[in-house]
Structures are given as structure tokens and as C-alpha cells.
N, C-alpha and C positions, 0 to 999 in steps of 0.2 A: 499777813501770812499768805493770801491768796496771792498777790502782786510778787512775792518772792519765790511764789511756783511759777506763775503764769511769764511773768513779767523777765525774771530773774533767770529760772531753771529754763524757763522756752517751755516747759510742757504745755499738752493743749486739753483745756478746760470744757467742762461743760458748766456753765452756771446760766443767768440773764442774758449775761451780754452778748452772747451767740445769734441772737433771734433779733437783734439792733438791722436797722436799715429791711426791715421787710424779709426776713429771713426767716418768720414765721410761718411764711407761709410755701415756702420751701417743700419739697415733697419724698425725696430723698437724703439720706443725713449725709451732711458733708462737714468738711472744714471749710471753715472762713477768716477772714482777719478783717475787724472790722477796724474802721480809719476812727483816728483821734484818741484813740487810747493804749498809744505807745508812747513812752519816756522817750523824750530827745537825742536821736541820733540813731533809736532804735525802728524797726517796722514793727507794724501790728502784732500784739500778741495771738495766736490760734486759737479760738471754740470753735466747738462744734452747734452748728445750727440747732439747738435746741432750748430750751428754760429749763431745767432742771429745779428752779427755784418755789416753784409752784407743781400744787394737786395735778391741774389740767396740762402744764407742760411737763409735767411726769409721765401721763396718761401718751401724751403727745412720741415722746421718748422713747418709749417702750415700743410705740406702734413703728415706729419708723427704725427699731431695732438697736438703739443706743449701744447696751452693752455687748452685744455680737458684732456690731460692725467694729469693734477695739480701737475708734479712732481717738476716744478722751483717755488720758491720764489720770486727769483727776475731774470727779463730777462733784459738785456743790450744791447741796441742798437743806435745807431743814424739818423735812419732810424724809423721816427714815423709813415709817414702815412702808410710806405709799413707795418709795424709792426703791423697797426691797423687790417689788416686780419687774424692776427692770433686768433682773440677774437670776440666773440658775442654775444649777449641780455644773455648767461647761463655762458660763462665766458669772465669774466670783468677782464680788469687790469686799474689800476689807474698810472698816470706819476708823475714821480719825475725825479731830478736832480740837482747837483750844479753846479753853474755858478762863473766864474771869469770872471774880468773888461777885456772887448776885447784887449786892449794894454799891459797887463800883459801877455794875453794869448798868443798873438804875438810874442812877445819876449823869452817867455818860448820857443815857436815852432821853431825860430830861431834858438837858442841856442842849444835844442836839436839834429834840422836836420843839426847841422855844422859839428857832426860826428857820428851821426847814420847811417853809411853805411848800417845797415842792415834794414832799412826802405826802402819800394818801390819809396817814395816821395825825399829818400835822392839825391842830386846832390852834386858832387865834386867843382863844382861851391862856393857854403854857404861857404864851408871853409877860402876860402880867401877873403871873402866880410866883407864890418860892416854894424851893423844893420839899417845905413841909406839908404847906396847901396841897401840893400834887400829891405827895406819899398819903395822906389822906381823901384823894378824892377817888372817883369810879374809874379815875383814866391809867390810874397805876397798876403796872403788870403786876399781876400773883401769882408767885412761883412758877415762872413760866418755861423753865428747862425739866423742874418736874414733873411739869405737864405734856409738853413737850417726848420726853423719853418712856412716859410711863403710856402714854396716849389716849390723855383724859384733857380733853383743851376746856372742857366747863364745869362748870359742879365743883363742889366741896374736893377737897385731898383729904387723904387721910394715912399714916404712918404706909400702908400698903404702896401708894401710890410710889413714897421715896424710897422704897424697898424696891421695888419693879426696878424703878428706874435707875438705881445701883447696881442691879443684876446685870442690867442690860449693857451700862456702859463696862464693867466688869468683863462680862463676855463678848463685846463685841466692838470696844473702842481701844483705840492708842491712844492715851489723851495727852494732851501737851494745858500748860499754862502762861495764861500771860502775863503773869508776876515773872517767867521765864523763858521769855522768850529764843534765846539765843538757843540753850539746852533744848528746847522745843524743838526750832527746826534743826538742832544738830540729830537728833532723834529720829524724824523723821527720815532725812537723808540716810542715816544709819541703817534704819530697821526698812526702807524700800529700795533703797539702793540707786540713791540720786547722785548721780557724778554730772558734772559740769559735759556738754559736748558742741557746746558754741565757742565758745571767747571765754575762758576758764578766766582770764583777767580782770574784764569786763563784768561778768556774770557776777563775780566776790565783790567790787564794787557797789555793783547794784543792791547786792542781797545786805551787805553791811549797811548801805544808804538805809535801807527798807526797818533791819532791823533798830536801827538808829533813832528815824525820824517820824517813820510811819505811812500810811497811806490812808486817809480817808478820815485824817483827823481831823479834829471842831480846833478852825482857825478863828470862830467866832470871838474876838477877845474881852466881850462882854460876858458869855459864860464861863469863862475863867474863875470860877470863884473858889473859895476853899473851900474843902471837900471837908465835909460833918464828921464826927470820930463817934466811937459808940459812947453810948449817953448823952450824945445829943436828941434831941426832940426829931428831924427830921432823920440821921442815919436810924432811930429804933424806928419809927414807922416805915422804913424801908425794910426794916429788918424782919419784923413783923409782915409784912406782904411777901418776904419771900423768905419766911421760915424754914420749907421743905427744901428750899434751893441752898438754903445755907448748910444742912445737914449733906447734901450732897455735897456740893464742894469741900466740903471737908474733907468728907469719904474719896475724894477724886485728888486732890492733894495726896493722901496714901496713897491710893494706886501710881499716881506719878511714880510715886517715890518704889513702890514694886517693879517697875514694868522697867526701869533703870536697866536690869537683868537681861532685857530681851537684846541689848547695842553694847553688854558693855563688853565682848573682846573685841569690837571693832573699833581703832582708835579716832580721837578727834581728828575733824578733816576731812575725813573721808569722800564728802566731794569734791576733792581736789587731785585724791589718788589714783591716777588713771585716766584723768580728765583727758579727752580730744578737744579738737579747735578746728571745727569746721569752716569758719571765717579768716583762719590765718593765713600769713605770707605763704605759707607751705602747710596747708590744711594737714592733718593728723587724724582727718576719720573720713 
């Protein structure tokens, strides 16, 4: 979904990648395009010089005026509340995000850290575990969106916790899912008002490619294995680790299905109604 804003729409990002090639240490915010991670045929996708992905590059952000200087579209983080300083009563940002079912995502994170050596989080341990040894051991996340939204990253949950953190995304999220992808980004484009203004041709291209095949998926074809259904031994011990996450996603599947309301006189398409082409024979914007 990132890559079909960044990559796709051309907007420019704040996340990690901005701060690549020494850009950390930058001292005014700007725009950058960092080399090698543009799709073929395209230039560098835009961030802005900052990490938005972290505590201290939040801190960082803030100081060098992220959300006043209006140069990101879209900023990328995980980190909400510390995120909420960067913005105030003159500039506003609104939350989004898509969510997958907590036992999908589990397993996804397994799979990957079984040989991602170049992750901080990786241990040579994963390799030779199965996914129920790990759903049982200390290294498995627990409830960690509930944790996450509610802003309690240690200690016990307790029913308060999933309750916070329903409020929050209630009041303060568009959510999209990724059992839904396609509706997802049609959604968004809807409800912010994404129109194509490079290569409207191009741009559909890429975004179908994205929605199709993906970006940053485990081509590992050793983790390919089938996925546990419930009443298996390892899907319930995942299940079990992330109890309070299951009761939200539940709750967040509703609201999807609410928040419908917010795009729906605007018909499918919509980034394409109006769309300019600034790279055409005969540019259009």
C-alpha cells in the first residue's frame, strides 16, 4: 500500500527511507529522492529527509518542522501518539491504515524472521523452530496493535486496554483491510482525493501491478507452508497471544463496513476522473 502511494500516486512520503545515504544528518527538511528504489523505467520515488518511523526520528521531525513545512503527503509511522506532536490546531493530519487478522500477521512475522538475518529482531533460534514452538515461546508478540493503540507496550491487558484502543481507532482512523485490498485503496483515493497527475496510464499500471503481486513479500519458498486453521495446535496458541487483537479486528471489520458511508456518492475510479499527465506528448497540468 505504501508503494502504491509513493511509487504509484508519486506522492512524497515521510517514513525511513528519507534519511538513506546520510540524510540524517541534514539540518533543514527537504525533499529528496533517494537512488535504487525506483521501479524500472521510473526516477526515484520523493521523501522527505526525515524517519518518521521511530521515537527519536519523530523527535527529530518535529524539530526541523515536518508538518508546517507541508512538504509530505503522507507521513508513516507506528508510533501515534509520540507522532501526534508533530501537528497542531493549523496543521492537522488525519490517520489511516490497513489492518490484517492478528494470526495471519503472526505467522507472516514468523516466516519472515526465520531468515531475515538482516532484521535487528532476527534470531538464529526461528530457523529451526515450527510455528508452534514459537507461538509458545517468549519471542512471540502479544497483542501487539492492542498494545500499540491503547499505549501500553508492557504489562498485563486487560478488557480496558481493547476498549481504549477501539475508541481510538473509531475516532480517529479510516481503516482499510487487507482481506480488501482493492476497496481499500479505492477508499482512500475517495475519501482524500487522489487523482492521477503524472502518466494516468502508467500510474493504473503500476497500482494494479502492486495490488496484484505485492511489494515486500517472503519470496522465501521454504516458508511457504500451510497456514494452521483454527483448532490447530499452533493457529490457537497464536490465537491465544493475541486474544485482545482478535476482538479488535473484529470490531474494525465493522467499522470498515461503517465508514463505507464516508465515499459512497463518489463513484469507482475516481482517480482517474480528472486525472492530468504531466509527462505527456502534450502535458495536461
Amino acid at each position: 500500500m505504501k508503494d502504491i502511494i509513493g511509487t504509484c500516486h508519486r506522492f512524497t512520503m515521510a517514513s525511513e527511507a528519507g534519511v538513506a545515504e546520510g540524510h540524517d544528518q541534514d539540518t533543514e527538511v527537504a525533499i529528496v529522492r533517494i537512488g535504487g528504489n525506483a521501479a524500472q523505467g521510473q526516477e526515484p520515488s520523493p521523501f522527505v529527509n526525515v524517519d518518521t518511523t521511530t521515537v527519536s526520528g519523530l523527535q527529530r521531525a518535529k524539530a526541523l518542522g515536518l508538518a508546517k513545512s507541508r512538504l509530505a503527503d503522507v507521513i508513516v509511522t507506528p508510533y501515534i501518539f509520540d507522532a501526534n506532536g508533530l501537528f497542531d490546531s493549523t496543521y492537522k493530519g488525519r490517520l489511516f491504515t490497513v489492518f490484517r487478522h492478528p494470526v495471519d500477521r503472526a505467522i507472516s512475522l514468523f516466516n519472515y524472521l526465520q531468515y531475515a538475518d538482516w532484521e535487528p529482531t532476527y534470531s538464529p533460534e526461528l530457523a529451526n523452530m515450527s510455528l508452534e514452538e514459537y507461538a509458545r515461546s517468549p519471542m512471540v508478540e502479544n497483542n501487539w496493535m492492542t498494545r500499540y493503540l491503547s499505549n501500553q507496550i508492557a504489562g498485563d491487558l486487560t478488557d480496558r486496554n481493547v476498549q481504549i484502543a477501539m475508541d481510538v481507532v473509531r475516532r480517529k482512523f479510516l481503516v482499510g483491510l487487507l482481506t480488501k485490498k482493492e476497496e481499500t485503496m479505492e477508499r482512500l483515493e475517495k475519501y482524500f482525493g487522489w487523482k492521477y497527475t503524472v502518466n494516468p496510464e502508467n500510474q493504473e499500471t503500476c497500482r494494479q501491478s502492486l495490488l496484484g503481486t505485492g511489494a515486500n513479500t517472503n519470496t522465501n519458498t521454504e516458508a511457504k507452508k500451510e497456514k494452521p486453521k483454527p483448532g490447530d495446535p499452533a493457529y490457537d496458541a497464536l490465537a491465544h497471544q493475541n486474544n485482545y487483537d482478535i476482538m479488535l479486528y473484529t470490531y474494525i471489520e465493522t467499522l470498515f463496513e461503517e465508514q463505507r458511508q464516508f465515499v459512497q456518492a463518489i463513484p469507482d475510479g475516481f482517480r482517474l476522473e480528472g486525472a492530468t499527465c504531466c509527462k505527456c506528448g502534450v502535458p495536461t497540468c
